[in-house]
C-alpha positions in Angstrom: 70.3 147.9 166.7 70.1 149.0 163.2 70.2 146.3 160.5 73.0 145.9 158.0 71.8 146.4 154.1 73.2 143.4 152.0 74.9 144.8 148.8 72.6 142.9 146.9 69.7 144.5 148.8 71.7 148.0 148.0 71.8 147.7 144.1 68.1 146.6 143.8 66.8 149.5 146.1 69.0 152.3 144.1 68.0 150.7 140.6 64.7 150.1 141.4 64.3 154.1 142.2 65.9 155.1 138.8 63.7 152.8 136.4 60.2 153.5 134.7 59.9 149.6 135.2 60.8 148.7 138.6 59.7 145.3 138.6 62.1 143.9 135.5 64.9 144.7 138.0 66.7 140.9 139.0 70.1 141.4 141.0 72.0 138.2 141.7 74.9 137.6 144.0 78.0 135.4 143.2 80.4 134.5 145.4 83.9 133.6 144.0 87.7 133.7 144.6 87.5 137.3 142.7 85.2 138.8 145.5 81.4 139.1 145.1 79.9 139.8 141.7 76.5 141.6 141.5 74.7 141.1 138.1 71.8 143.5 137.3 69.6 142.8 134.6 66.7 145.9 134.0 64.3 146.4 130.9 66.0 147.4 127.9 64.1 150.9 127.8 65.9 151.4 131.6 69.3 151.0 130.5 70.2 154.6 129.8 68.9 155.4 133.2 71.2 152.9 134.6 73.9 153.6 132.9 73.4 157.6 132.6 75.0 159.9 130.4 78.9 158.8 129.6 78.2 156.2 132.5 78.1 158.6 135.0 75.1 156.7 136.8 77.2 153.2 136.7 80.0 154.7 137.9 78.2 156.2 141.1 76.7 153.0 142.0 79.5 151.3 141.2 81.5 153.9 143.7 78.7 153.1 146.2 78.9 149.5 145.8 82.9 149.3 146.9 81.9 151.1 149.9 78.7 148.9 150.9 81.6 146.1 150.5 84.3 147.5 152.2 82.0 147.7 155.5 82.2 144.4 155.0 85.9 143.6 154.1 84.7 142.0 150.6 85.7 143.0 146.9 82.1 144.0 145.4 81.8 144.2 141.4 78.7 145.4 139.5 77.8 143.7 136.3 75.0 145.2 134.1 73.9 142.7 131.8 73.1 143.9 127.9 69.0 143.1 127.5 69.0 140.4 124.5 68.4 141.4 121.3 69.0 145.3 121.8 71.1 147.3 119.7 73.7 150.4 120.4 72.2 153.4 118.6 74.8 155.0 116.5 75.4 158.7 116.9 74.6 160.7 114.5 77.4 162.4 112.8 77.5 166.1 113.2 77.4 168.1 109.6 80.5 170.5 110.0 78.7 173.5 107.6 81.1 176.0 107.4 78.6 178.0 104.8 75.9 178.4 106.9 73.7 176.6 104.4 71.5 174.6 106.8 68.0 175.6 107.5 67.6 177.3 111.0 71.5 177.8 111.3 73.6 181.1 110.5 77.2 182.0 111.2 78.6 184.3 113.2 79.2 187.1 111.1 75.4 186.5 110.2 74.7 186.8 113.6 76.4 189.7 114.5 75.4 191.7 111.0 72.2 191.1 112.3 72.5 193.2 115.5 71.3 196.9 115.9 74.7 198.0 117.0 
C-alpha cells in the first residue's frame, strides 16, 4: 500500500527543492479550531525563491497545500515567516525620459531615422 505524505512532510520536500540552503528550512504544524497552520521559516537569501516573482511560487504551494488537506478533510494554511532583521528592497523608480536624454536609450523616431529604409 502506498504511504500517505503528511502536509507537513509536503511543504518541507517542495521548499527544500527550491532553496540554495536546504538545511535552514524548519516547517511546523499547528493544530487549532481554524484548521492546521504550517509555518515555514527558510534563510533570508531563499525568500524570493519561495515567494517567486508577484508570489506566484507561494501561491502554487499554497494551491497544493489545500489539496494535500482536502485528502484529508482538514483546512491547511501556509505561513511564511519574515527572516528577522531583513528589509523589503524598495523598487527603484523608473525615470519617465521623454527626451531621450539617458545614456544607451533613444526614442522612437531615433530609432526609426536610424533605419536604411
Amino acid at each position: 500500500m502506498t504511504e500517505r505524505v503528511t502536509d507537513q512532510e509536503f511543504v518541507e520536500f517542495i521548499v527544500k527543492q527550491l532553496v540554495d540552503k536546504p538545511e535552514a528550512v524548519v516547517v511546523e504544524r499547528k493544530v487549532d479550531e481554524m484548521g492546521v497552520l504550517i509555518t515555514l521559516t527558510v534563510d533570508p537569501q531563499d525568500m524570493g525563491m519561495v515567494i517567486g516573482r508577484e508570489g506566484a511560487t507561494a501561491k502554487a504551494i499554497r494551491t497544493l497545500l489545500r489539496v494535500v488537506g482536502a485528502r484529508e478533510n482538514a483546512r491547511v494554511n501556509l505561513k511564511i515567516n519574515e527572516p528577522e532583521g531583513s528589509e523589503r528592497a524598495q523598487r527603484m523608480e523608473r525615470k519617465e525620459d521623454q527626451s531621450g536624454d539617458e545614456p544607451g536609450r533613444k526614442t522612437l523616431d531615433e530609432v526609426v531615422g536610424d533605419l536604411d529604409i
